[in-house]
Short mmCIF file of the C-alpha atoms (twelve columns), coordinates in Angstrom:
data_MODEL
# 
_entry.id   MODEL 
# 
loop_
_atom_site.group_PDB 
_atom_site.id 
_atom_site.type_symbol 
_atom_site.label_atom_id 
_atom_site.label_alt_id 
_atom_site.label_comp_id 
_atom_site.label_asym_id 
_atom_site.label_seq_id 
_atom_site.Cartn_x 
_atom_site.Cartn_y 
_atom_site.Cartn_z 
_atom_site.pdbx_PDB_model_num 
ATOM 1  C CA . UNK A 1  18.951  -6.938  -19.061 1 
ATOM 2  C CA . UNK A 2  15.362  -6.347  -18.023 1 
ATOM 3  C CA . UNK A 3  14.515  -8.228  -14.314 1 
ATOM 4  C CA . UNK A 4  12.284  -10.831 -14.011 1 
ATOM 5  C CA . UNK A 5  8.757   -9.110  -13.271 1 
ATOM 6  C CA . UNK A 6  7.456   -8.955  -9.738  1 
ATOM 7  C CA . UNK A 7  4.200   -10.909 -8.731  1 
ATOM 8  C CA . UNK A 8  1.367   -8.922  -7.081  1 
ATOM 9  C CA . UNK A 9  1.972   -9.626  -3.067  1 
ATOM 10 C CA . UNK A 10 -2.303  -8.856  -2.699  1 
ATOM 11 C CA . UNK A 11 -2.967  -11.137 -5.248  1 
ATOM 12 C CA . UNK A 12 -0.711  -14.129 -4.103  1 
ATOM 13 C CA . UNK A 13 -2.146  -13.950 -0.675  1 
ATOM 14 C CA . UNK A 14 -5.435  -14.700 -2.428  1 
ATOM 15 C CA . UNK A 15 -7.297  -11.225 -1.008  1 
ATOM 16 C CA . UNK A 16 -9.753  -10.046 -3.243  1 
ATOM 17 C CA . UNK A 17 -10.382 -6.249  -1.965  1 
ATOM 18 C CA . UNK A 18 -7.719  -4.181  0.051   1 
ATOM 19 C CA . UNK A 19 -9.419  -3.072  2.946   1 
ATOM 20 C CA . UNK A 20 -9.140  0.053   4.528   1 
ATOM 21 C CA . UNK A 21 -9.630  -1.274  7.983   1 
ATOM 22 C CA . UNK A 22 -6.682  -3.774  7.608   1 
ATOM 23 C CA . UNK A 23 -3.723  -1.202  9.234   1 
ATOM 24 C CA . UNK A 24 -1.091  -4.339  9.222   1 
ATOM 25 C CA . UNK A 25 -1.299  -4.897  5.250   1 
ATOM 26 C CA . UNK A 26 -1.803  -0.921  4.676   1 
ATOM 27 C CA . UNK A 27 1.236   -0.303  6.477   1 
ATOM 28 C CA . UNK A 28 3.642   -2.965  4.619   1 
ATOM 29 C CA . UNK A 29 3.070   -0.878  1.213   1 
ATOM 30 C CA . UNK A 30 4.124   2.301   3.175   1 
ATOM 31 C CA . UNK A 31 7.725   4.166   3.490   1 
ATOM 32 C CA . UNK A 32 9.331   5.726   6.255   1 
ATOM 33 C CA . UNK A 33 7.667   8.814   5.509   1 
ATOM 34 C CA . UNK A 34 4.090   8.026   5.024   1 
ATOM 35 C CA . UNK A 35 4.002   7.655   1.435   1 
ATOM 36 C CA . UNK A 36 2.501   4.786   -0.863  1 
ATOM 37 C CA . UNK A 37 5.193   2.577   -2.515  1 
ATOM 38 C CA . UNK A 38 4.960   2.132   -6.285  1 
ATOM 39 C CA . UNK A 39 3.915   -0.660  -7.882  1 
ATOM 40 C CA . UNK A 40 7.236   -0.404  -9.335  1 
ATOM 41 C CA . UNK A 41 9.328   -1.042  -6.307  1 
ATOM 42 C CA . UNK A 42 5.921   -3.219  -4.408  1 
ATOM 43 C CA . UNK A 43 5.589   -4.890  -7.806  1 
ATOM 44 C CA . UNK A 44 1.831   -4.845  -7.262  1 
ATOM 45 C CA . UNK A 45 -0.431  -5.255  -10.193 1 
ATOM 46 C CA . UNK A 46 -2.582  -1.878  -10.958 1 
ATOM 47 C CA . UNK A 47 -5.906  -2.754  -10.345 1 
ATOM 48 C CA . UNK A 48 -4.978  -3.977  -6.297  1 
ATOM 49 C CA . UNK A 49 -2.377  -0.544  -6.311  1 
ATOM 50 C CA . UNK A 50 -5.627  1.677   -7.355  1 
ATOM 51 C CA . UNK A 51 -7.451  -0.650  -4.518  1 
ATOM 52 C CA . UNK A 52 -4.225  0.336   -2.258  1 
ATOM 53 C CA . UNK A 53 -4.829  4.039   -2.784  1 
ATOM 54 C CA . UNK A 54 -8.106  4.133   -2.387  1 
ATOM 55 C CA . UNK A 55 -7.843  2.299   1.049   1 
ATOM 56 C CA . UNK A 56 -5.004  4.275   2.408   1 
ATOM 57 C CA . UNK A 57 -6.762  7.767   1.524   1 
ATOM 58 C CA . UNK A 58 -9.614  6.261   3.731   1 
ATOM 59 C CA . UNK A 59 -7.952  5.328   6.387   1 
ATOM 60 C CA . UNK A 60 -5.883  8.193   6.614   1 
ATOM 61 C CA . UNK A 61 -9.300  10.404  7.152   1 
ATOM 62 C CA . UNK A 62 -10.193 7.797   9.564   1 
ATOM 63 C CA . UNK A 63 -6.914  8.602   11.216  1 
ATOM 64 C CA . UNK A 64 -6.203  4.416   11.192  1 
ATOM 65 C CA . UNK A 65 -3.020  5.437   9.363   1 
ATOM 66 C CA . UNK A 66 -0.918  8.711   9.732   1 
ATOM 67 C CA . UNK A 67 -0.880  11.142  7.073   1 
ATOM 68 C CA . UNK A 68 2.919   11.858  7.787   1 
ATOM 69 C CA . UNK A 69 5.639   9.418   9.680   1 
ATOM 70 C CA . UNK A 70 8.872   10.445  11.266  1 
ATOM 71 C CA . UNK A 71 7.675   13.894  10.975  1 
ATOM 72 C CA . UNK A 72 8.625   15.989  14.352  1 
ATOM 73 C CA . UNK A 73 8.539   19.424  14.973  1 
# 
């Protein structure tokens, strides 16, 4: 039995462009770790996940976002 597929969270919320500069929706599509969800598990369509990535990478060189979470040494 295949599962019901999951609507895109960016596009319900009506947002047209992820924006790097938003660090409260960047960080809901992020793990423990620092990584990008899927679109699998986020159930985000591709076009606002390519947006996602995009974004993130930015404001991870902008140092809005950590590169690495949970990471001590």
């Amino acid at each position: 039995m295949r599962r019901p597929r999951k609507t895109c969270p960016v596009c319900e919320s009506g947002v047209r462009v992820v924006d790097y500069k938003d660090e409260r929706t960047l960080s809901r599509f992020l793990t423990d770790r620092g990584k990008i969800i899927p679109a699998r598990l986020s159930g985000m369509c591709a076009r606002h996940q390519r947006q996602l990535a995009r974004a993130m990478k930015r404001a991870r060189h902008l140092a809005l976002v950590p590169f690495l979470r949970g990471h001590s040494r």
